[in-house]
N, C-alpha and C positions, 0 to 999 in steps of 0.2 A: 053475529048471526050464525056463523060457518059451526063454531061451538056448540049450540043449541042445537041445529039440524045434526050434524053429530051423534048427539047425544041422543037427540029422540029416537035417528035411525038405531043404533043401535040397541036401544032400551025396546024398541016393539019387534025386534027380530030375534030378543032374546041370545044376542049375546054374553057370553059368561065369559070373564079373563078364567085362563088355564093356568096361571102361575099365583099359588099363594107361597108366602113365606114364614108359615109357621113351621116347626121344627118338629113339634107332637103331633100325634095323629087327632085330629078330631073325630068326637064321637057322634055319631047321626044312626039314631036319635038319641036327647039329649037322656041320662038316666036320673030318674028325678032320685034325690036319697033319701025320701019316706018310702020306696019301694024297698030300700036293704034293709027295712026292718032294723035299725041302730037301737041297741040297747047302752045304758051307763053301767055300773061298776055292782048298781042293786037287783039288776033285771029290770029295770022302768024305760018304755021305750022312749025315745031320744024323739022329741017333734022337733019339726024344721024354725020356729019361733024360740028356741031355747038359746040360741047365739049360732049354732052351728053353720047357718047357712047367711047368717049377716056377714061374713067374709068369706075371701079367696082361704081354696083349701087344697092342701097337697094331700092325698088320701094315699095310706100304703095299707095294702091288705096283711096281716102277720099272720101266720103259725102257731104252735105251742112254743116252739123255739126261733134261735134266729143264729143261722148260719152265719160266716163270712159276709157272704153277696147279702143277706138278709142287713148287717151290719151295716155295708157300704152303703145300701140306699135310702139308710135311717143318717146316716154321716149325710151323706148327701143332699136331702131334704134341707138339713137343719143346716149346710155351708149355702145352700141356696135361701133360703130363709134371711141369712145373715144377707150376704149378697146381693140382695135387695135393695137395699140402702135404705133410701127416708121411707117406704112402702113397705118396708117390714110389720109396720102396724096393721097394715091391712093382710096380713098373707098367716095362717095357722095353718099347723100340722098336725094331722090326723091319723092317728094309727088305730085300726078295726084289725081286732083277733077275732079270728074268724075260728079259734079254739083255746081253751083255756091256759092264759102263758105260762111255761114254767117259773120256777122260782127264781133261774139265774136272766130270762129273759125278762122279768119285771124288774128285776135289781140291774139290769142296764139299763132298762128305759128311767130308771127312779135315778141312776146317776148320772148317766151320759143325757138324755132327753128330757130333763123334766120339766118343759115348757109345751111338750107335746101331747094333746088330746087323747085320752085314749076310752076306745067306746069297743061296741062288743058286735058281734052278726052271726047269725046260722049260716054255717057255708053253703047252704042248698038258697037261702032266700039273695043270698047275692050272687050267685050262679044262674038263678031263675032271673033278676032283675038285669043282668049285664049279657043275657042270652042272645037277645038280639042285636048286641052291636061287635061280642065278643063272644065267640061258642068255647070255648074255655077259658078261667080265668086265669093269667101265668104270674110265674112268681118276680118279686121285687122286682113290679112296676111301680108308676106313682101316677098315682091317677088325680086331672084338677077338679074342683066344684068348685060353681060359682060362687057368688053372691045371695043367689037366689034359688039357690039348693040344688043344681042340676050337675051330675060328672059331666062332662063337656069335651075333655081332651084326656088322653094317654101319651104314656111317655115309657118304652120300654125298657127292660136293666140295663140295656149296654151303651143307652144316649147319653152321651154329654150332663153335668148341669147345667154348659152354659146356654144347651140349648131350652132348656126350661127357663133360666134367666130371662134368653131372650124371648121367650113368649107369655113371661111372665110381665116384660116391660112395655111390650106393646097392648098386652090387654089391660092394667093398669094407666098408660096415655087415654087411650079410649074408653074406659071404664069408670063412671062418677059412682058406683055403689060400690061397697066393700070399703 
């Protein structure tokens, strides 16, 4: 009984634990991704029914090119991808050029990445959609979406993978979609 009283008391006093252990930042509110306006490779915009949002996704914003650091967090995605283990199936990579890539950066993504998604955005409609959780967007982060098409968490250039790992494996324990 000791358990239940407990439990009530603190449920109508609204107690919140102060300690989570995720590693990314969560995002509140969540950013749904039919607001970044996502187009494919013809100009035809990307709806959330086309496969895109029936898995977990590592979202990296590009450039026309891609630096070093741009390099590393495209390397990075894709060792965490791996990393995964048997839930590899459930986890894509998504890279949005947010402008038209050069010719040496799509001949890396066509050698080095080529299991990875690649869709297109106006960099003012995903600056407008990421406004209120983020007042500028920075560069090589990696952002997650759900399942169910919402960005949800961040992860900035200088974290760890393994801390994306590890919150990639606790929302996969708890997670039956994707």
């Amino acid at each position: 009984l000791l358990p239940v009283v407990g439990a009530y008391i603190l449920y109508f006093t609204g107690f919140t634990p102060s300690g989570f252990t995720n590693k990314g930042e969560l995002i509140q509110p969540v950013v749904d991704v039919e607001a970044l306006g996502l187009m494919d490779e013809n100009s035809e915009a990307v709806a959330r029914d086309d496969g895109t949002a029936r898995k977990w996704n590592m979202v990296y914003f590009a450039g026309a090119s891609c630096d070093q650091a741009c390099n590393d967090a495209l390397y990075k995605i894709r060792q965490v991808n791996k990393a995964v283990g048997k839930h590899a199936y459930r986890l894509r990579r998504l890279i949005v050029h947010l402008e038209a890539p050069d010719a040496e950066f799509v001949e890396l993504i066509e050698s080095e990445y080529p299991d990875a998604r690649r869709l297109y955005a106006d960099r003012d409609a995903v600056m407008t959609a990421l406004q209120p959780v983020q007042p500028q967007l920075e560069q090589n982060e990696v952002y997650l979406m759900d399942p169910i098409g919402n960005i949800m968490m961040r992860f900035s250039a200088d974290m760890p993978g393994k801390w994306l790992i590890h919150d990639l494996h606790k929302l996969f324990k708890v997670s039956q979609i994707g």
